[in-house]
N, C-alpha and C positions, 0 to 999 in steps of 0.2 A: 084364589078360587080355582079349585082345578074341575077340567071339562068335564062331562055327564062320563061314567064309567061304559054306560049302553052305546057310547057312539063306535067303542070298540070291533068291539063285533062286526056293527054296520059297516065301518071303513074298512075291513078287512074282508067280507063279502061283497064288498064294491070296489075290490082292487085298489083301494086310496089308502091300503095303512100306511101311505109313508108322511100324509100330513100327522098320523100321532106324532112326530117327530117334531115338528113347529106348534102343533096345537094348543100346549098350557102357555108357551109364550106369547103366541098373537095372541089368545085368551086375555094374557095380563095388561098387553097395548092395548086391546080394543078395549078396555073399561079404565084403564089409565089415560087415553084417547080420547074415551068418548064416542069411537068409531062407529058409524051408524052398520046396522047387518049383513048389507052391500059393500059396504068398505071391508068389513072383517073378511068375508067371503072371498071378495077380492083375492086379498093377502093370502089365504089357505092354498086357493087355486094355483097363485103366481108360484108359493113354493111348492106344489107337486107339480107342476109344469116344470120347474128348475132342476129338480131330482128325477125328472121321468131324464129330461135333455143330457143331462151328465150322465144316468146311469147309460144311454147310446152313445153317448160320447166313449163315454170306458171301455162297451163292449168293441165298439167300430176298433179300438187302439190297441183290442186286444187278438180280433181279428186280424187288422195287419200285419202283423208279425214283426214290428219292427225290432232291430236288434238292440236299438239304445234310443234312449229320450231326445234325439236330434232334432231342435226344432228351431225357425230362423230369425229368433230372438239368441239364440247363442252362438247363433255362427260370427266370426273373428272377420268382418271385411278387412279391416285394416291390416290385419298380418300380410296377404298380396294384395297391396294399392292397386293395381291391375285389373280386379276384377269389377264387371259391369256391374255394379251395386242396384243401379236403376234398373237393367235387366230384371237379376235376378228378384228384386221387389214387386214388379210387375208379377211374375212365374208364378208367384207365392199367392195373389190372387186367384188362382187354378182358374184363369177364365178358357184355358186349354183342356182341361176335362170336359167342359161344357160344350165346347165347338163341333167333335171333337178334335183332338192334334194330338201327334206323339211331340216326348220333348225329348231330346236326345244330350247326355253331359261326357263331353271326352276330355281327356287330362291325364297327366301323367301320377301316380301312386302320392297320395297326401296331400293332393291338391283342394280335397275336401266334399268330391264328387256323389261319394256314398253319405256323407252330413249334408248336403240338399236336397239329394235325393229323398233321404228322409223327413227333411226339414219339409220340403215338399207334399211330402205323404202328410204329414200332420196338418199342415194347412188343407189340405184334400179335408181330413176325416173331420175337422172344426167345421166346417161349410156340410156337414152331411152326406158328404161322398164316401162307400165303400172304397179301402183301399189294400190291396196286398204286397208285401215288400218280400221279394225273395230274392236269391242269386242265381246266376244262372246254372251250376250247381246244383243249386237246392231245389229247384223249378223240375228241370230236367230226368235227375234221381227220382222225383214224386211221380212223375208221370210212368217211369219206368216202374215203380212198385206198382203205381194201381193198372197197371198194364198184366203186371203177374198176378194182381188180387182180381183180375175180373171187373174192376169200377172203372178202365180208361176213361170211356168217353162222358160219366157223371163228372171226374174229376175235371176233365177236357173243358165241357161245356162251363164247369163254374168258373177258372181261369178265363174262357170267351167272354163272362158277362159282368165282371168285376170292373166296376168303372175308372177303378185306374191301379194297372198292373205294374209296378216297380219290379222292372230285372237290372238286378245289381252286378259290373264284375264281365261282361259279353266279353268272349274272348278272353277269358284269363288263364281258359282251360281248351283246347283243340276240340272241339265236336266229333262225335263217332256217330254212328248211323247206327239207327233209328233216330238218336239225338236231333240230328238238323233236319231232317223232316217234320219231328214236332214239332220243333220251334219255327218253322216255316208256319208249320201249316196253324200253329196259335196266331204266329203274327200274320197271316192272310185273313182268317175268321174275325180278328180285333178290328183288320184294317178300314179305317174310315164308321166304323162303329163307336167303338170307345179307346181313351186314352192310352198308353204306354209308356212310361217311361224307362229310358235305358241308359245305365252310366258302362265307361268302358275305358283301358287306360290305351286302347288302339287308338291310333289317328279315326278321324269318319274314313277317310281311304282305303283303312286296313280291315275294318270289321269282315269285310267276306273273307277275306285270309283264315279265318278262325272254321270256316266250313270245309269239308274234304269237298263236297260236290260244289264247284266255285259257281255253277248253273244255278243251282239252289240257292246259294248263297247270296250271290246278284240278286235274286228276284227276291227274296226273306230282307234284303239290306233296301233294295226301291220300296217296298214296300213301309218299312219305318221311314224312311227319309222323305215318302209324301207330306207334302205340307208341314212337314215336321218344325220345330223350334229345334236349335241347336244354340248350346252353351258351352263354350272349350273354357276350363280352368287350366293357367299356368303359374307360374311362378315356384316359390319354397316350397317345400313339404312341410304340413300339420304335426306330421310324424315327428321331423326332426330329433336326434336325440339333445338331452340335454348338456352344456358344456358343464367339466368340472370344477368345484372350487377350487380357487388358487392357490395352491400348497398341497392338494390332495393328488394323489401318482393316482394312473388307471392301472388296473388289476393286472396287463401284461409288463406295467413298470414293476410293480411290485414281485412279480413272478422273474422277469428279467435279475432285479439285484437279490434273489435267492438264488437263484442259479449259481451267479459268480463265485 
């Protein structure tokens, strides 16, 4: 028995066409069921609740920017035994977005910084938190174009109120000025308002290193490190390459006995 043709229409001037989607099937349970009106209803509601949730779930994830699906059901603890597993389980609960607190992740290249980072972000956007994942690069360059399109400070102000800012990468690249004035003056506006998170393959030592005005830099570095969470990843690199099979030359073996 398929549902009244007329409800079309209705569910689509009432913003609900996405139960057409479930409606011939609960249709067929509630009379296979027996389900009384309230029950059936029930069920319609619960699945456009579930497709409203997922459709903000999608949009939040497409918002963030993230660069890849990192999320902290794939991260490899076991590759460095080292790492504070309970720590970073905790983190994952973003009860740090909420307080607010920055969290800060230093480590050396493939220690897997920018995969919590994001794994981070995703846990943020599943709990309903707006999140933006950029680098610091890509942060930096943006403010500088809408600085030459005339939008600086719309662009400014939505970066301020983004409940949790992922800058990827600090220091991987020497700041030039105008550069470290922004990024001061973002992370002063953030500070003690909403969250930040910053990975960096500097010591926490070294990060003002990365600013030419080291004045600047001090007071932009105390300001993330208030109250901050810090997490140092060590050990192997993620990266690693891989070794080769046992009888296979590498490409300069093989280039070497052409030569000969």
């Amino acid at each position: 028995m398929q549902p009244m043709p007329e409800l079309t229409p209705l569910l689509k001037q009432l913003r609900l066409s996405g139960i057409l989607e479930s409606l011939a099937a609960r249709n067929r349970q509630a009379i296979e069921a027996k389900l009384a009106y309230p029950e059936f209803l029930a069920l319609l509601i619960q699945d456009e609740v579930a497709r409203r949730d997922q459709k903000k779930f999608s949009l939040r994830v497409r918002r963030a920017g993230f660069r890849s699906q990192k999320t902290i059901e794939q991260f490899d603890f076991d590759f460095n035994p080292g790492i504070n597993r309970a720590f970073i389980q905790e983190l994952a609960a973003c009860r740090f977005i909420e307080e607010p607190a920055n969290l800060l992740i230093a480590g050396p290249c493939g220690t897997g910084k920018s995969h919590l980072a994001q794994a981070f972000g995703h846990c943020a956007v599943r709990q309903g938190h707006e999140v933006l994942f950029t680098t610091q690069t890509q942060l930096l360059n943006g403010l500088h174009a809408a600085r030459a399109m005339g939008i600086f400070e719309r662009r400014f102000q939505a970066l301020v109120r983004v409940p949790l800012l992922i800058i990827d990468d600090l220091g991987l690249k020497p700041l030039r000025p105008p550069q470290d004035e922004d990024l001061h003056d973002l992370i002063a506006e953030r500070h003690e308002r909403t969250a930040t998170l910053v990975t960096s393959n500097l010591d926490f030592s070294e990060w003002g290193d990365a600013f030419p005005n080291r004045l600047l830099g001090a007071a932009t570095i105390d300001r993330l490190r208030h109250n901050a969470y810090r997490l140092i990843l060590d050990g192997k690199s993620y990266r690693s390459p891989k070794n080769c099979p046992q009888g296979t030359k590498t490409t300069n073996e093989k280039r070497a006995k052409n030569d000969q």
